[in-house]
ZABA-821889 format. One record per atom (N, C-alpha, C): z, y, x; residue in three letters. Coordinates in steps of 0.02 Angstrom, whole numbers, plus 50000, padded with zeros to 5 digits. Each point is the difference from the previous one (the first is absolute). Last residue first. Layout:
<rs>
ZYXAla;...
</rs>
This chain:
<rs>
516515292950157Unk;499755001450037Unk;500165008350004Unk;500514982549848Unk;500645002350049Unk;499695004250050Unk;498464989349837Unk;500485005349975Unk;500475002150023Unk;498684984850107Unk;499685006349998Unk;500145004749934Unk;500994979450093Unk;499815003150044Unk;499585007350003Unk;500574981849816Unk;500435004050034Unk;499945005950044Unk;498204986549925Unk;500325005949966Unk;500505003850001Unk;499094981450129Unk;499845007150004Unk;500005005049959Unk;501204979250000Unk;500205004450048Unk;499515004950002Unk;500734990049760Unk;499285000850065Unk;500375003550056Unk;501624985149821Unk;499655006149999Unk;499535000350057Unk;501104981049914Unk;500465005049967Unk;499715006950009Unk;499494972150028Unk;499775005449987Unk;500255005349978Unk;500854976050070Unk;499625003449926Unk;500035007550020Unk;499954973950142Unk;500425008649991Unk;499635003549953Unk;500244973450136Unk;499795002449963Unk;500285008349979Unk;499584983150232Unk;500525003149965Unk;499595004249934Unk;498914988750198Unk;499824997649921Unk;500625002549958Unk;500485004350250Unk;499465000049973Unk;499954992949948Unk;501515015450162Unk;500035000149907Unk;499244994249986Unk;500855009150217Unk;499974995849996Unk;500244995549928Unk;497925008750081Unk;500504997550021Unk;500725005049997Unk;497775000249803Unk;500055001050088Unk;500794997150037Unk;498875003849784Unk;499334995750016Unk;500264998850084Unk;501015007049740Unk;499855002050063Unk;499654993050030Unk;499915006749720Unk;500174996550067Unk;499984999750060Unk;500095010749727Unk;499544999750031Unk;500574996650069Unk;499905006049732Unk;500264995350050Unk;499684998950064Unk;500155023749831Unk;499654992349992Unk;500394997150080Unk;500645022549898Unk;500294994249955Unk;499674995450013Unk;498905021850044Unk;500494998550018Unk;500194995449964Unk;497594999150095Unk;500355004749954Unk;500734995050004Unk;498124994850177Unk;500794999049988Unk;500315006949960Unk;497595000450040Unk;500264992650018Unk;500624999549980Unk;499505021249964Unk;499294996549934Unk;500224993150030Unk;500775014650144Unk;500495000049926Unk;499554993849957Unk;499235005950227Unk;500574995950003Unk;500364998749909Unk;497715007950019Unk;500225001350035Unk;500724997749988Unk;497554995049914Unk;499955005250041Unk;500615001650032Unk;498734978249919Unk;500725004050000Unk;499945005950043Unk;498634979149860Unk;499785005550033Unk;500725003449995Unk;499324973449960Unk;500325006049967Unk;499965006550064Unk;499414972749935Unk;499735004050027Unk;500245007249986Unk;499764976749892Unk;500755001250034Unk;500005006250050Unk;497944990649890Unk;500645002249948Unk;500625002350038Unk;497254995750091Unk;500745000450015Unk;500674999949935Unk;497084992550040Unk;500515002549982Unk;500765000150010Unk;497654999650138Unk;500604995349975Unk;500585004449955Unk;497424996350151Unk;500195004949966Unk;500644995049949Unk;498524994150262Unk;500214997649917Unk;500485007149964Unk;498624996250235Unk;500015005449925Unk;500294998149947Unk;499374979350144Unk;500035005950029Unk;500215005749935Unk;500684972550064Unk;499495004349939Unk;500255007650029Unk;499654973650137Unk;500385006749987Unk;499585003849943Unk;499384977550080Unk;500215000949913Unk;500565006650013Unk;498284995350186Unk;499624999849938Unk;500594999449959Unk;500575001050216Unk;500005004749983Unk;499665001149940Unk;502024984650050Unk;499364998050019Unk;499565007749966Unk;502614999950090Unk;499564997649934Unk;499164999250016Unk;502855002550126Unk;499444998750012Unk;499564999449915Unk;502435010250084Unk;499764996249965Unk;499035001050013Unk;502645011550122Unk;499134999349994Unk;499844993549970Unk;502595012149979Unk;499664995650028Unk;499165000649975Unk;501855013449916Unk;500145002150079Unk;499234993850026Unk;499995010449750Unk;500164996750040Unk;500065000750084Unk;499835022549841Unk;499614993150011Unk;500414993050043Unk;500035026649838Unk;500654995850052Unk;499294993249995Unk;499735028549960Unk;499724994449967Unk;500424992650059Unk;500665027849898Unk;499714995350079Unk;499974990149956Unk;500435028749912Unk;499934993649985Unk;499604996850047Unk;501505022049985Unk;499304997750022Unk;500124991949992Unk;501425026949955Unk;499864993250007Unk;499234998249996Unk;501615021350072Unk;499334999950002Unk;499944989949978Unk;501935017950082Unk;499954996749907Unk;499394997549976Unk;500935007550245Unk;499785002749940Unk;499595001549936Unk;500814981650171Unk;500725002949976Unk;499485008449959Unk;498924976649968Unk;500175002850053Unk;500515006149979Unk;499384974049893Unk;500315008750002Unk;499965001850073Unk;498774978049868Unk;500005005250055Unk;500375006050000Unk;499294976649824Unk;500065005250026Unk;500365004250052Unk;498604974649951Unk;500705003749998Unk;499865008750010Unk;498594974649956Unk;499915004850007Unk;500885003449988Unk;498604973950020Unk;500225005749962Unk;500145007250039Unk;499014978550096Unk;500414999349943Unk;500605003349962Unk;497244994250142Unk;500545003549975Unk;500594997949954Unk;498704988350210Unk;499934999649938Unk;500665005349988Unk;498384997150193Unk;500635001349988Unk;500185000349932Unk;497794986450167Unk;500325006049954Unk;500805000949988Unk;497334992150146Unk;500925002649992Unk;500145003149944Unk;497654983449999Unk;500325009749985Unk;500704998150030Unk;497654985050075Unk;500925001149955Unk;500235004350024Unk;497094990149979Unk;500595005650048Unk;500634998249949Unk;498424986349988Unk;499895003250054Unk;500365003650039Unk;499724977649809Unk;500265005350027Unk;500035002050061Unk;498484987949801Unk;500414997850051Unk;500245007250025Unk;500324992349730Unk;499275001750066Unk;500314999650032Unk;501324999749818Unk;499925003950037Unk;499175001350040Unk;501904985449837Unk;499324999450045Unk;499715006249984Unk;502464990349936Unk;499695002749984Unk;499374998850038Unk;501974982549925Unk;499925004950042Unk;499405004249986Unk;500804972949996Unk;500005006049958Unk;500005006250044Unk;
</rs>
């Protein structure tokens, strides 16, 4: 069992994607970076599909720290030596920061 292909010439490297995270930099600028496997997977270059057009649902446009973490949601550090510690949201440091300003 298995697929057929034809014979093969060339094999693509690849890094298979698996998902995507967002980016704070410290002024307030986020950026969605695309996360790929650490390891190279081989494919035969006739069944790669080029241009594919894909619908997203889970896909959300954030212009800036509030619109990610409005106040009261559950959100989770990511860093040592709290990390996966859960914390609810009580206010924007850059809002702080720039009504104390």
């Amino acid at each position: 069992m298995g697929v057929e292909f034809g014979e093969t010439k060339v094999l693509v490297h690849v890094q298979v994607m698996i998902g995507r995270r967002y980016v704070f930099a410290p002024n307030g600028r986020i950026t969605l970076e695309k996360q790929f496997t650490p390891n190279i997977a081989n494919y035969p270059l006739q069944i790669v599909v080029f241009n594919i057009s894909t619908f997203d649902t889970f896909h959300s446009v954030f212009r800036d720290v509030e619109s990610v973490f409005p106040k009261g949601c559950a959100c989770f550090t990511l860093t040592n030596p709290y990390y996966g510690s859960q914390g609810i949201v009580s206010m924007s440091v850059l809002l702080f920061l720039f009504k104390n300003a």
